[in-house]
C-alpha positions in Angstrom: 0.0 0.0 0.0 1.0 3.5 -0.6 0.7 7.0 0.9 0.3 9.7 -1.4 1.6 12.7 1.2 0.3 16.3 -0.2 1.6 19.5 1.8 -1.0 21.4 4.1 -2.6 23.9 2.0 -0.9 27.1 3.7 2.2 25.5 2.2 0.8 25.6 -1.3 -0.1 29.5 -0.8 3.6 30.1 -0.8 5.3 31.5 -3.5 7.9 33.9 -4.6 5.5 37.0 -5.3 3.4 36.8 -2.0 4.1 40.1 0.1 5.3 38.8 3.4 5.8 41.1 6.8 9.2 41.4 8.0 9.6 38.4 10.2 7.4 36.6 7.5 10.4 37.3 5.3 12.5 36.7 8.2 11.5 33.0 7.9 11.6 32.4 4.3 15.0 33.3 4.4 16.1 31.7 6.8 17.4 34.4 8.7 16.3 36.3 12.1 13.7 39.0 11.6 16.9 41.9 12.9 18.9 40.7 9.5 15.3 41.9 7.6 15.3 45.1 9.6 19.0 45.8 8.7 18.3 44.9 5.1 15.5 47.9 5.5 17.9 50.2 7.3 20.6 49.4 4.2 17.9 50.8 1.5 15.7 47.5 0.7 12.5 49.0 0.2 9.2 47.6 1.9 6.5 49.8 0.7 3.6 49.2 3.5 6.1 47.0 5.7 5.4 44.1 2.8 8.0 42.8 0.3 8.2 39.2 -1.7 11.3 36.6 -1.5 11.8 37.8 -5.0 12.3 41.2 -4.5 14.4 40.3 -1.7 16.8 38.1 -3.3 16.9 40.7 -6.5 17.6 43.1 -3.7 20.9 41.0 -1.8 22.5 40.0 -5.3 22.4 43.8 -6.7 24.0 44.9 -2.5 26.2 41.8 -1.8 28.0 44.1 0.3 25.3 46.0 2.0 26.5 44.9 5.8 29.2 47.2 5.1 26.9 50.2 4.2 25.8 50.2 8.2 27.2 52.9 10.0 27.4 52.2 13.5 
């Protein structure tokens, strides 16, 4: 006998384009919601506090330096 297995459908409402809050962002990334705040404080834009994976990815390969843009 097999198990067919199908993700929940809140996984399938995940894509690329979806505008996601900060600490949504936070989690598709991979990264702590403070690394999306300093990514906003570098010059990513978040119009209404929203932004896409997409945007954000476009965003870290055009700054791969950004970190260094921080003043302290």
């Amino acid at each position: 006998m097999t198990l067919l297995i199908q993700p929940p459908d809140n996984m399938l409402k995940h894509n690329d384009t979806q505008l996601l809050s900060p600490k949504e962002l936070a989690w598709r990334l991979n990264r702590h919601p403070n690394y999306v705040y300093l990514m906003k404080k570098a010059g990513f834009k978040m119009p209404g506090y929203r932004a896409t994976v997409e945007d954000s990815l476009a965003w870290l390969d055009a700054n791969p330096e950004w970190r260094q843009t921080l003043s302290n």
